[in-house]
N, C-alpha and C positions, 0 to 999 in steps of 0.2 A: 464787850464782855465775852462774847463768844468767841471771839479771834485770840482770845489773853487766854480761855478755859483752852483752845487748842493748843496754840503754841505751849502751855505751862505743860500738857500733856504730853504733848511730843518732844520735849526737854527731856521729862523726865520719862519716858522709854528708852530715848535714844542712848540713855545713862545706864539703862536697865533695872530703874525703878516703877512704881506703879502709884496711880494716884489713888488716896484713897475718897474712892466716891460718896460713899454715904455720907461721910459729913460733911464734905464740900458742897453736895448739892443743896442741902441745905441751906446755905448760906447763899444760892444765886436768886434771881427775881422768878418770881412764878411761873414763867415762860417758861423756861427749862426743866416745868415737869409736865408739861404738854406733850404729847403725842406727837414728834413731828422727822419729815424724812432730811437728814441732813445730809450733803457732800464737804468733806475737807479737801484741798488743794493744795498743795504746797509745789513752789516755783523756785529755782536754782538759778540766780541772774536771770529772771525774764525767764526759765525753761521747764518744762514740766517737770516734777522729781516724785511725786506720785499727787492720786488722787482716788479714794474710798467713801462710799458713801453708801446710805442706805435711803432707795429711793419713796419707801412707802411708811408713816409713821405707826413704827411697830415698837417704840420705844419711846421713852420721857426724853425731851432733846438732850440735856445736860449729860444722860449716858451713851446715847448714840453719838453725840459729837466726841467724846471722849474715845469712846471704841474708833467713830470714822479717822481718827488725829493721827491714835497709833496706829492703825491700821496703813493707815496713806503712808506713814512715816519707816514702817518697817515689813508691810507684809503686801504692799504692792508688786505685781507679777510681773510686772513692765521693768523693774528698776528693783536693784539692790537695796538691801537697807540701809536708810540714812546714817549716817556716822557723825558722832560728838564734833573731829574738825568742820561739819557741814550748816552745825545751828548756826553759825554769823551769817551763812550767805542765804538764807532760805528768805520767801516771805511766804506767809499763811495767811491764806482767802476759803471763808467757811461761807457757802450756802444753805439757806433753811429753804428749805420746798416745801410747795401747797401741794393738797395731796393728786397725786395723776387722775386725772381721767381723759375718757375714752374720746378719741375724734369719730364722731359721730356724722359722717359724708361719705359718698360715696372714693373708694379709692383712689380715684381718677382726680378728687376736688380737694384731696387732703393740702397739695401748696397751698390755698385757697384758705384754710383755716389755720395755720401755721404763722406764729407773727414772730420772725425775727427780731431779738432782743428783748424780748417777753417770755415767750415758751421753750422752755427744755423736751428733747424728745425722748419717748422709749419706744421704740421697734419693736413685736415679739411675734415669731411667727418660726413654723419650719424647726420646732425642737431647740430654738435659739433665741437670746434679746440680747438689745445694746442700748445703752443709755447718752448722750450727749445734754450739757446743762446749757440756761439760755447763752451764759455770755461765749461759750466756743463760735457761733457763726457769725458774731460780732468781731470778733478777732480775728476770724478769715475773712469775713467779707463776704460769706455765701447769701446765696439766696436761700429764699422757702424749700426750692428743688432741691439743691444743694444741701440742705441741711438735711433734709428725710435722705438723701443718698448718702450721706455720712454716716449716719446714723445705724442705716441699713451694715454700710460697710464695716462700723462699729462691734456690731451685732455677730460678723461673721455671713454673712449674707449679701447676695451679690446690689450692687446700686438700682434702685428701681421696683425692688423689691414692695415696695412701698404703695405700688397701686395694682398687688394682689388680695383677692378676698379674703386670704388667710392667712394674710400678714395684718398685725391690729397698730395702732398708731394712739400713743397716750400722750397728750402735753400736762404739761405744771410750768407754775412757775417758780422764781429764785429772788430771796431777799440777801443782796452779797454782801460779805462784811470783809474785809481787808485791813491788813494792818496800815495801810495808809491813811483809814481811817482812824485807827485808835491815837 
């Protein structure tokens, strides 16, 4: 249901329509008037083509996935706005995140509490943050290191960043949904 509430969104932006939410939400399962932080992704043959989210549940998911859909689809900073020839070739993979908290170890012990393919990371430190969700070091093949060094580099911040006292280190986790599922 979430992957169909994105996709239908990002259809119809990329059209230059808008969906209308009030009565749609309505009609989804109670889930989606929960509180919760979601990311959209959308992939062009296997290739990133944007990805928006919001990582702390500051909204009822039904209207944040909604906003993350269009958002991914037309106001990603990485990438132009998606265009009407481009809906055939997309696929849309929507994560729902638990909410961040804080890695609580010392700097030096953060790989240590980092579980690849479980935790998504947020970086913030230095007037800067960066987000990475769990399935990216899956996909690379990183390690624990590896991922807090991405993460960092994500951020704008140099690699390593990550075992300063005033750099902070949040995990959550991602329930993914892709349309290979639906």
């Amino acid at each position: 249901m979430a992957v169909v509430l994105a996709r239908n969104a990002i259809e119809k932006a990329v059209k230059g329509e808008r969906m209308t939410l009030k009565t749609l939400l309505k009609t989804l399962p109670p889930v989606f008037q929960e509180r919760r932080g979601v990311f959209v992704t959308i992939k062009r043959r296997g290739h990133l083509r944007g990805c928006i989210g919001f990582p702390y549940p500051t909204a009822p998911l039904g209207e944040a996935l909604v906003e993350a859909a269009v958002s991914a689809a037309l106001e990603d900073p990485r990438f132009m706005p998606l265009s009407p020839w481009e809906l055939s070739d997309i696929e849309v993979e929507v994560t729902v995140l638990t909410e961040p908290r804080l890695l609580n170890c010392r700097p030096e012990e953060r790989p240590d509490y980092v579980e690849v393919g479980r935790h998504g990371l947020i970086v913030s430190g230095l007037g800067r943050g960066g987000l990475l969700l769990p399935q990216v070091p899956v996909e690379h093949g990183w390690t624990s290191r590896e991922f807090l060094d991405q993460t960092c580099i994500k951020a704008g911040l140099p690699a390593g960043c990550w075992r300063r006292n005033d750099v902070t280190v949040q995990v959550f986790e991602g329930q993914i949904f892709d349309e290979k599922m639906v």
